[in-house]
LUMVEX-741198 format. One record per residue: residue in three letters; x negated, y, z of N, C-alpha, C in turn. Coordinates in pm, whole numbers, padded with zeros to 5 digits, always signed. Layout:
N
ALAXYZXYZXYZ;...
END
This chain:
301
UNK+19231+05490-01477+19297+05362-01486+19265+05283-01360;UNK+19356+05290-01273+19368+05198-01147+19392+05064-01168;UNK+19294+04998-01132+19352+04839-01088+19351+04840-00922;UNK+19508+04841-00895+19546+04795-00737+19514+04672-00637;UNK+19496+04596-00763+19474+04454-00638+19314+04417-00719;UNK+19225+04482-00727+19074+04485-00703+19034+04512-00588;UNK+18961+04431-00514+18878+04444-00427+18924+04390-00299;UNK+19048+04345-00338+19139+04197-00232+19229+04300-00175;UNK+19276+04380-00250+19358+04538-00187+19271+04652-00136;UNK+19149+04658-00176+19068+04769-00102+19065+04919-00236;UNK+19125+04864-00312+19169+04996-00422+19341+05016-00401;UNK+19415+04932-00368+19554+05001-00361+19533+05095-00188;UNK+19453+05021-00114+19472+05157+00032+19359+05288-00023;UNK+19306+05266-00130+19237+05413-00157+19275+05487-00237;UNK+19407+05460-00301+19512+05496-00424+19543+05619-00318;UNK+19562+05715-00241+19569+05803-00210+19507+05929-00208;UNK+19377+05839-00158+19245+05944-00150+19200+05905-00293;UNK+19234+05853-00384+19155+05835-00521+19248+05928-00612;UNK+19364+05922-00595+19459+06068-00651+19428+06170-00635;UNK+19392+06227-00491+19318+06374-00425+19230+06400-00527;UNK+19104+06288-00495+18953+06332-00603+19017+06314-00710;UNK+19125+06249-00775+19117+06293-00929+19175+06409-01018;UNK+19246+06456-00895+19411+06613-00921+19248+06732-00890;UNK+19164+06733-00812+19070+06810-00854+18994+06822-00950;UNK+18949+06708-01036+18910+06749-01152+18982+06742-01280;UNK+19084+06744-01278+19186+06769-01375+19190+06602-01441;UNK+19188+06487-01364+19234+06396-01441+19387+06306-01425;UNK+19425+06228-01520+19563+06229-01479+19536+06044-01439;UNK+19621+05998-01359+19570+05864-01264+19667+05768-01326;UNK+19666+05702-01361+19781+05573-01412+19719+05416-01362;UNK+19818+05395-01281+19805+05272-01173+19879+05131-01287;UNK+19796+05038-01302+19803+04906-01379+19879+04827-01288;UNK+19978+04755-01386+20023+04630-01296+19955+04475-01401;UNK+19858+04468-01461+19789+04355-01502+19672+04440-01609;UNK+19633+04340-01645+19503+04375-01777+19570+04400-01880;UNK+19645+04330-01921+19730+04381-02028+19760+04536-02016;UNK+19842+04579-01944+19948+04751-01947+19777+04786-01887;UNK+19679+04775-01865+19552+04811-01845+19496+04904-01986;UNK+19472+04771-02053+19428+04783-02181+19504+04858-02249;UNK+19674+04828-02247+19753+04903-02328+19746+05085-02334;UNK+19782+05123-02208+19733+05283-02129+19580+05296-02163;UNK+19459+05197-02136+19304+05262-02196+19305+05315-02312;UNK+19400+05204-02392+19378+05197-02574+19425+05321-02630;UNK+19570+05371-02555+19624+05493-02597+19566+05612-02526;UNK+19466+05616-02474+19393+05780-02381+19281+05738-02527;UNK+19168+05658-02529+19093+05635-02622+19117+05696-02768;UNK+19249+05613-02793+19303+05707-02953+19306+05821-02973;UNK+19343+05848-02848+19385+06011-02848+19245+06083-02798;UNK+19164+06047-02782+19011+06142-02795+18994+06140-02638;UNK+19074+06033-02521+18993+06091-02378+18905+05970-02340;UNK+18823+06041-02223+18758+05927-02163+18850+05827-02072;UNK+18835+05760-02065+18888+05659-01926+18786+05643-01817;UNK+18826+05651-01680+18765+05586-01589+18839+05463-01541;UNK+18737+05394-01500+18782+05248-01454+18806+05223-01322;UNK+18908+05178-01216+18883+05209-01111+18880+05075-01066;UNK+18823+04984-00993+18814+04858-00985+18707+04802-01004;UNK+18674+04631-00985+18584+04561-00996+18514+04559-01145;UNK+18452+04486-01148+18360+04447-01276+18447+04354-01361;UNK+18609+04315-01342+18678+04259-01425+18726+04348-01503;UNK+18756+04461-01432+18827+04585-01485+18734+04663-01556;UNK+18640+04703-01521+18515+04723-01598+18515+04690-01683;UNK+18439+04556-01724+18433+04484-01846+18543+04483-01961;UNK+18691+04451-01899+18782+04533-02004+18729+04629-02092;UNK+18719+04732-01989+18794+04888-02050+18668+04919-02132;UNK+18534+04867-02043+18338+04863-02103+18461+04810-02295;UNK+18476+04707-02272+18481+04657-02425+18579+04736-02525;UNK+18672+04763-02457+18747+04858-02570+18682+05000-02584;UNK+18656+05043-02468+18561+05174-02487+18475+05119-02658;UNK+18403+05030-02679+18296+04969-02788+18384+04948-02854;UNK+18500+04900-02870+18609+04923-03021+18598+05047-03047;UNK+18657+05112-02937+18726+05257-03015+18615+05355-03022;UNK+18503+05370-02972+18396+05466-02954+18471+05552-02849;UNK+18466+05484-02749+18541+05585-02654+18440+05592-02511;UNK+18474+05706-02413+18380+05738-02347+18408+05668-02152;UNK+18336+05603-02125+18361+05514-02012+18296+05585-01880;UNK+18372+05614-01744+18276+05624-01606+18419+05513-01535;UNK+18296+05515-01390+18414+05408-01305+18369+05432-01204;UNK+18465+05404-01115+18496+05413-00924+18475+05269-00910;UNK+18345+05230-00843+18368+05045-00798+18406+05054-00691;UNK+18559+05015-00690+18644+05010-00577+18684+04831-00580;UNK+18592+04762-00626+18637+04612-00634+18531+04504-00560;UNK+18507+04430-00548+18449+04308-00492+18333+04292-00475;UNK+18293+04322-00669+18152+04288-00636+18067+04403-00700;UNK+18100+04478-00826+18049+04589-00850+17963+04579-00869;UNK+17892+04487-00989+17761+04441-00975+17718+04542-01082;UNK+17816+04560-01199+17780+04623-01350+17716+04810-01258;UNK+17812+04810-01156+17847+04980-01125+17688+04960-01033;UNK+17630+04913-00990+17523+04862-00858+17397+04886-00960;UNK+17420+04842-01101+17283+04808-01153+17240+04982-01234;UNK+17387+05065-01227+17382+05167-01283+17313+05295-01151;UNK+17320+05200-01033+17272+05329-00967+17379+05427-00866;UNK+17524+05350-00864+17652+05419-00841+17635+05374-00678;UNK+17704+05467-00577+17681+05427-00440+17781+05357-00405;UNK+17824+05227-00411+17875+05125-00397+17919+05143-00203;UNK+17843+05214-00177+17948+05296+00006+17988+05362-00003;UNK+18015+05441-00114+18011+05555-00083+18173+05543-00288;UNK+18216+05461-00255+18280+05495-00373+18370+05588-00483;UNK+18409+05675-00379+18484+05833-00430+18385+05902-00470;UNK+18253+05886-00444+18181+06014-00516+18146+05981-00620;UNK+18167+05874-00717+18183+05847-00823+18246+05948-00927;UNK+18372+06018-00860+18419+06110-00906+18355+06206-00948;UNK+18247+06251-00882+18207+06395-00897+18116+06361-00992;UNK+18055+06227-01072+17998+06226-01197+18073+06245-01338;UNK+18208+06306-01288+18246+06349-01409+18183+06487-01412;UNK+18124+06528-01335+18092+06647-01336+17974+06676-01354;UNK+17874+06616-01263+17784+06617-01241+17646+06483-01325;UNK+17749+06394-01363+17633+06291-01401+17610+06337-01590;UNK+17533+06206-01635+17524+06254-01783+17556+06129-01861;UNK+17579+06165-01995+17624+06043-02040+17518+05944-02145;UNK+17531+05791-02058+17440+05717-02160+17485+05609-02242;UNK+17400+05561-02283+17432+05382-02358+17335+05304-02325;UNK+17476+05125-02299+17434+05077-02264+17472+04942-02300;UNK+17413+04840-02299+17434+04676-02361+17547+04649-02316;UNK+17640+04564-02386+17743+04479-02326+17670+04313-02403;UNK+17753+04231-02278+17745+04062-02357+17920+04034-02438;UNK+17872+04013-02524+18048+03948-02604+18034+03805-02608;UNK+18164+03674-02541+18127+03563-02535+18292+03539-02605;UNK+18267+03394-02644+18363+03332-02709+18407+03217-02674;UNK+18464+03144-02601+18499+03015-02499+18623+02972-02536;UNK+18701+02841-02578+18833+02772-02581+18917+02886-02637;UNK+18863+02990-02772+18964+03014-02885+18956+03210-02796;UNK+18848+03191-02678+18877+03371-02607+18774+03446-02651;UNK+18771+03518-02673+18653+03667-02733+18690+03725-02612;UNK+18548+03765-02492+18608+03870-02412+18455+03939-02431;UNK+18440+04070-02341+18350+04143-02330+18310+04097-02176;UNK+18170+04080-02088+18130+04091-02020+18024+04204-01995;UNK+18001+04302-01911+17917+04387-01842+17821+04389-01799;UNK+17829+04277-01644+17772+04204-01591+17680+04073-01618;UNK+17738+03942-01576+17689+03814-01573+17830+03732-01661;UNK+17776+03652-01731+17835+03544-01762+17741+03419-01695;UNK+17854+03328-01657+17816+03149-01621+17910+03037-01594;UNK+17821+02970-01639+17890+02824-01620+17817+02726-01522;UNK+17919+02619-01522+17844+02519-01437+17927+02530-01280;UNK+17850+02546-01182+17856+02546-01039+17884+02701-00987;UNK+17851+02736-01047+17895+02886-01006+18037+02909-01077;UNK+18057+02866-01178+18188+02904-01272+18317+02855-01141;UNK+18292+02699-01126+18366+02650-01035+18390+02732-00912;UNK+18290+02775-00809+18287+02858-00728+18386+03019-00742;UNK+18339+03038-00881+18408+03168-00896+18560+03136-00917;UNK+18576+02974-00978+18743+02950-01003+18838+02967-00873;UNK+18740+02903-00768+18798+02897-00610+18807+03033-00599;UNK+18724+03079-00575+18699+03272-00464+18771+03325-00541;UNK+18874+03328-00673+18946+03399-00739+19066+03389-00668;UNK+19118+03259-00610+19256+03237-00512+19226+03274-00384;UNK+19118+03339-00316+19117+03353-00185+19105+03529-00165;UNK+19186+03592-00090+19205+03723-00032+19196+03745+00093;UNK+19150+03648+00190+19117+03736+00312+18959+03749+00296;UNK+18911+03763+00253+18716+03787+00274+18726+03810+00112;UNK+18616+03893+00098+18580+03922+00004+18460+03938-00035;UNK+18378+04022-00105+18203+04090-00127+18136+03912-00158;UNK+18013+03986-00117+17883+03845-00090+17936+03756-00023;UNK+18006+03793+00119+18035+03691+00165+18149+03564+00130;UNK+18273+03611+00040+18333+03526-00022+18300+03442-00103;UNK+18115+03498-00183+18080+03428-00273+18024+03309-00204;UNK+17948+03365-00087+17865+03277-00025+17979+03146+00017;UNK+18072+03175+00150+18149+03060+00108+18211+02963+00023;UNK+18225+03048-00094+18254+02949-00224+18111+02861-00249;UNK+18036+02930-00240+17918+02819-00242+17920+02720-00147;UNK+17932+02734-00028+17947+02613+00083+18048+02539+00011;UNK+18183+02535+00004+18275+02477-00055+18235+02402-00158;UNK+18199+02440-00290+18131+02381-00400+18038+02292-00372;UNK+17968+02312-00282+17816+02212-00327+17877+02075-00252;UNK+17998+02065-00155+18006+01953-00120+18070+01849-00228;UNK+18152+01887-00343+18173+01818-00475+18097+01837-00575;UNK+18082+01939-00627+17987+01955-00742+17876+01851-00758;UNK+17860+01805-00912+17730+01765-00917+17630+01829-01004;UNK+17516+01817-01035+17434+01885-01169+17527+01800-01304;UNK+17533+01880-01395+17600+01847-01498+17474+01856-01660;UNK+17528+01810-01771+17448+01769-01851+17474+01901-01982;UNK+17366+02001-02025+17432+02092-02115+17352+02103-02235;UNK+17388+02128-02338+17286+02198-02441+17287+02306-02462;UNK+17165+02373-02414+17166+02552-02427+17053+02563-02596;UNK+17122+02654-02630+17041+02720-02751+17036+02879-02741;UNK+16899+02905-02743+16858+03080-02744+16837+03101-02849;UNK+16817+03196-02926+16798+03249-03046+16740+03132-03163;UNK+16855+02978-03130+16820+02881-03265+16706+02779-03193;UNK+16684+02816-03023+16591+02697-02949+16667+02623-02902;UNK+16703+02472-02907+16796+02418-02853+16714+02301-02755;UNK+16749+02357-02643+16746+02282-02508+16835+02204-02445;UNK+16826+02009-02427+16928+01945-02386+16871+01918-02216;UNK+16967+01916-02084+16872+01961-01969+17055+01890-01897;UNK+16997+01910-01787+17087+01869-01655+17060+02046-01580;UNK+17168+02024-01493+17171+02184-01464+17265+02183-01314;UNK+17230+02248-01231+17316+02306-01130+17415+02416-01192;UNK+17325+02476-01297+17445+02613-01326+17326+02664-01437;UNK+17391+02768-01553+17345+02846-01639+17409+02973-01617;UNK+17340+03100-01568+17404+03212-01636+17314+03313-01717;UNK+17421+03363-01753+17342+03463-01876+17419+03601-01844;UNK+17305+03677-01801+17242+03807-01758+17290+03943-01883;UNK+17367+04000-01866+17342+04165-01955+17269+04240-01831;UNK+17346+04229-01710+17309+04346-01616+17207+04215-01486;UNK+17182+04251-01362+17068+04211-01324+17141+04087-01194;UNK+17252+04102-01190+17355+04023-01070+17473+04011-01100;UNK+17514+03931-00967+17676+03889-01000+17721+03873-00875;UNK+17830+03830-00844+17874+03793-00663+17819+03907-00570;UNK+17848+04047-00603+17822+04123-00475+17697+04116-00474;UNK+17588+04141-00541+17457+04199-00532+17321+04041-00517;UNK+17377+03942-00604+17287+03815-00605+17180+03859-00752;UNK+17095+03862-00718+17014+03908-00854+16955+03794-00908;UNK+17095+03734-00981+17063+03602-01055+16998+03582-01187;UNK+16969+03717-01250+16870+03769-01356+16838+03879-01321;UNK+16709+03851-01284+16653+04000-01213+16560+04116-01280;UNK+16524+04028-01394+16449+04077-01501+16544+04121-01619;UNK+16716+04161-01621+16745+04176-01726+16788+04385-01740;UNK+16761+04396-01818+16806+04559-01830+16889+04556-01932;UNK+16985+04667-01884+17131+04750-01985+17067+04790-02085;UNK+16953+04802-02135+16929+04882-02291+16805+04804-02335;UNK+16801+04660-02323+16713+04618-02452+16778+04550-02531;UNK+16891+04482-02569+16959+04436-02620+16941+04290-02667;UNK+16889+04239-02493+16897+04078-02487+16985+04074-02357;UNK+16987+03925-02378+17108+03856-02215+16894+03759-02136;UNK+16930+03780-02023+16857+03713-01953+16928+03598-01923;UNK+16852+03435-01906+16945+03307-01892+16842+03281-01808;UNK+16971+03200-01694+16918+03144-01574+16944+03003-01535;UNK+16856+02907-01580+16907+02793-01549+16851+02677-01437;UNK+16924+02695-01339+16893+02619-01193+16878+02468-01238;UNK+16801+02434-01260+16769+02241-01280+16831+02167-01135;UNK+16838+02056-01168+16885+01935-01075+16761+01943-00970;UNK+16850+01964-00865+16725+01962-00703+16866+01900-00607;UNK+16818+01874-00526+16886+01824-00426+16986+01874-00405;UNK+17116+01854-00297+17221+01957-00201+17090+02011-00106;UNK+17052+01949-00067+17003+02027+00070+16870+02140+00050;UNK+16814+02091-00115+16710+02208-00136+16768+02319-00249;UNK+16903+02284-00279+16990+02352-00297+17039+02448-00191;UNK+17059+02445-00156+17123+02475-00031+16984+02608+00075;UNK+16890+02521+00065+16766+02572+00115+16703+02692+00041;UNK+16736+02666-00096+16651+02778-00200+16732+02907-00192;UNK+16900+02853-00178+16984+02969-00243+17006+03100-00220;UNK+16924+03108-00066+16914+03296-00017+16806+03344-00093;UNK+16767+03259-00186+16621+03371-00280+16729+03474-00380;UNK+16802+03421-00431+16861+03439-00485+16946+03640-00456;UNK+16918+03672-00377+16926+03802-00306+16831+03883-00281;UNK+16727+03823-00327+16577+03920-00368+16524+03905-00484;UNK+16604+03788-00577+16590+03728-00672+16445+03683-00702;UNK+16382+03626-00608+16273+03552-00616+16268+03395-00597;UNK+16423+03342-00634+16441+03202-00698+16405+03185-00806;UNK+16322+03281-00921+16282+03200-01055+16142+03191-01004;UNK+16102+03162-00936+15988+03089-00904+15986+02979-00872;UNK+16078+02929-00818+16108+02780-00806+16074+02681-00947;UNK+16015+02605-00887+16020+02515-01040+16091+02467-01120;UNK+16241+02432-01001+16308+02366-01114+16400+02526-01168;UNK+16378+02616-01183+16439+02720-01232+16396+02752-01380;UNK+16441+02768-01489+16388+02796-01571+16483+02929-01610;UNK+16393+03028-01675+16428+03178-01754+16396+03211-01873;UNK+16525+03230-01925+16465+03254-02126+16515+03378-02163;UNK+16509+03440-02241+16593+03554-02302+16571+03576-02471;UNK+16735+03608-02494+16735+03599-02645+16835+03721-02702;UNK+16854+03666-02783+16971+03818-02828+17119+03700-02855;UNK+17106+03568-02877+17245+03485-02941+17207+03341-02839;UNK+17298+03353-02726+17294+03237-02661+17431+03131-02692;UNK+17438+02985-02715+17545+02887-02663+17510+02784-02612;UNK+17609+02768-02554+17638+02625-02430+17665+02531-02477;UNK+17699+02431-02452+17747+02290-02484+17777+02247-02353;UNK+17878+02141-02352+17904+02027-02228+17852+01922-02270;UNK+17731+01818-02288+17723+01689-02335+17809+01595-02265;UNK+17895+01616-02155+17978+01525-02150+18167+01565-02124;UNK+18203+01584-02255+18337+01627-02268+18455+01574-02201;UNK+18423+01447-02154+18555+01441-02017+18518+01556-01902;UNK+18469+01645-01869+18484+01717-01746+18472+01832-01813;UNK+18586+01906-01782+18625+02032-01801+18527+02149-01752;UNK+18442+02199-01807+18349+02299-01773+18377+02414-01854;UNK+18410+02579-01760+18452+02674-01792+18318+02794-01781;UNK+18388+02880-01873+18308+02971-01860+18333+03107-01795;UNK+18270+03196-01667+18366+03308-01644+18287+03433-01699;UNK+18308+03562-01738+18198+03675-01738+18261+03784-01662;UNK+18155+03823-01584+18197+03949-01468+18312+03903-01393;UNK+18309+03773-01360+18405+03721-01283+18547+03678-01322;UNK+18545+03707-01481+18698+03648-01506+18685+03565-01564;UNK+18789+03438-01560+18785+03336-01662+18768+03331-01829;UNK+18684+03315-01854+18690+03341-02011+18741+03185-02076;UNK+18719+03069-02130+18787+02972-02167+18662+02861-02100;UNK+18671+02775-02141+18648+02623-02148+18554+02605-02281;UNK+18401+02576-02219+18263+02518-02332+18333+02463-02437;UNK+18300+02426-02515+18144+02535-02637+18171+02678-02538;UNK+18075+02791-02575+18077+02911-02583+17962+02949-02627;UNK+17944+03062-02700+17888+03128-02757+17875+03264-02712;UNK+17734+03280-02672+17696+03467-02629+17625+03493-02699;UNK+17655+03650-02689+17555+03769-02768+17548+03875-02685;UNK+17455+03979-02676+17414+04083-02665+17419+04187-02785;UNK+17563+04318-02752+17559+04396-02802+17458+04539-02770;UNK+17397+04578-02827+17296+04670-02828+17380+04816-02825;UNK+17315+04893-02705+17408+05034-02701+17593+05022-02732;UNK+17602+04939-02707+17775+04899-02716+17859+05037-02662;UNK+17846+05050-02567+17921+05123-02454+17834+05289-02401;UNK+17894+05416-02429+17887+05508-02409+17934+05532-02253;UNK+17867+05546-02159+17914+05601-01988+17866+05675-01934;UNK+17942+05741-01793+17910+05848-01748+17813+05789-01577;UNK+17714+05821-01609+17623+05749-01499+17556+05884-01438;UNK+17473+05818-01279+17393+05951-01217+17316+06000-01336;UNK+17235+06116-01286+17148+06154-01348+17000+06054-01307;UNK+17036+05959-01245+16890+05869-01210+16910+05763-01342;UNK+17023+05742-01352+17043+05571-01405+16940+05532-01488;UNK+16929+05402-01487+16838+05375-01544+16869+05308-01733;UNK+16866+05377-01771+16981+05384-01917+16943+05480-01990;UNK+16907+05500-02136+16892+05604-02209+17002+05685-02208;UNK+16962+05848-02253+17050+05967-02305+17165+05889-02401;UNK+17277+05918-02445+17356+05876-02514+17332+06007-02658;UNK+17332+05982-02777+17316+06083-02877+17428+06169-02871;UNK+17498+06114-02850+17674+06270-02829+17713+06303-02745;UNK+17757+06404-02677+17824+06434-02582+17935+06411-02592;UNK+18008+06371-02389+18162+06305-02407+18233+06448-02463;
END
């Protein structure tokens, strides 16, 4: 399952050489024109007993990750998209993205956590990162921009943002702890990053079946600004005003409902606060190296 315009067009110019590697191992290639005819083509290989691969970012991912967990169906992927954070934390060579292929062959199959969130009436599946706040905004911008892409698109969306943005006012609750706080941004962690390799929960792993939450407190623009390359060794939760919780049932709140605050996971828009997360436990059956860091799966694909 091809998504073409993942990776700002860097999967429709490899739609050639991604046909080659797939006519060798006997798989058949069907190119998406949205998430919808995405889902529609996953849903019907799934019914019918095959695996899907995902070819694309961590939007496309996260899809196909979630219906794979409806149907009990069997998931690998080509990160041929942006940021590839879900495919990065599995161990997949993110330079090297066609040899992805040859783990249909060669890799083994495991399980692994998904986050399920619920925002302005949407149920989606996330992989990756879910957040709100200052980053949500950021990600609303870098979603309309196609000449730059990776870290570095994120990073500019950050320049852009911090000159409007302010800290905003939220109520987070972890497993029934309810915290009222001011915030630069909250996200909540299944896998360990987001934006092209920012390890904005660096402590979270695919198989314990919690979300790691990251919440940047009110600091300045400029020590904002100053802190935010930790964030790439992920040794910003040392900062003070950073705080880190982890639970199995996270939600948000806006305490102040005139300003529209959204929520995105693995980079797509999911709706507009309240929202509500969870951590599904072994959700998703995939085909990873033989390194990954992920338990055996009990069945074979």
């Amino acid at each position: 399952m091809v998504n073409p315009s993942a990776g700002r067009g860097r999967t429709r110019k490899l739609l050639p050489r991604l046909t080659d590697a797939f006519e060798r191992v006997d798989v058949d290639v069907s190119v998406s024109t949205d998430f919808d005819d995405a889902r529609a083509t996953a849903r019907r290989a799934f019914d019918a007993g095959h695996g899907v691969v995902a070819c694309g970012g961590d939007g496309t991912v996260s899809e196909l990750a979630g219906l794979a967990a409806e149907t009990g169906g069997v998931l690998a992927m080509v990160p041929t998209g942006a940021g590839n954070d879900f495919a990065r934390h599995l161990g997949l060579d993110l330079r090297r993205p066609l040899e992805a292929v040859r783990l249909l062959e060669t890799g083994r199959l495991g399980s692994v956590d998904l986050g399920r969130a619920e925002a302005g009436g949407t149920t989606a599946w996330f992989a990756s990162v879910a957040n709100t706040g200052f980053d949500s905004e950021a990600n609303r911008w870098a979603n309309g921009v196609r000449w730059v892409g990776g870290t570095a698109l994120y990073v500019l969306a950050v320049m852009r943002t911090l000159v409007t943005y302010r800290p905003h006012r939220f109520r987070l609750t972890v497993d029934g702890a309810i915290r009222d706080m001011e915030a630069w941004l909250l996200a909540v962690g299944n896998a360990r990053c987001y934006a092209g390799g920012m390890k904005i929960t660096p402590g979270a792993e695919l198989d314990d079946g919690q979300l790691d939450v990251c919440v940047v407190g009110p600091v300045s623009r400029l020590e904002f600004l100053r802190s935010f390359p930790k964030v790439f060794r992920g040794t910003h939760v040392a900062h003070p005003a950073v705080v880190m919780l982890r639970g199995r049932e996270v939600s948000i709140e806006s305490l102040d409902p005139r300003l529209p605050i959204e929520l995105y996971g693995s980079g797509e828009r999911i709706g507009r606060l309240p929202a509500r997360l969870e951590a599904v436990p072994g959700a998703v059956r995939v085909m990873v190296p033989q390194t990954a860091p992920v338990p055996r799966a009990a069945a074979a694909p």
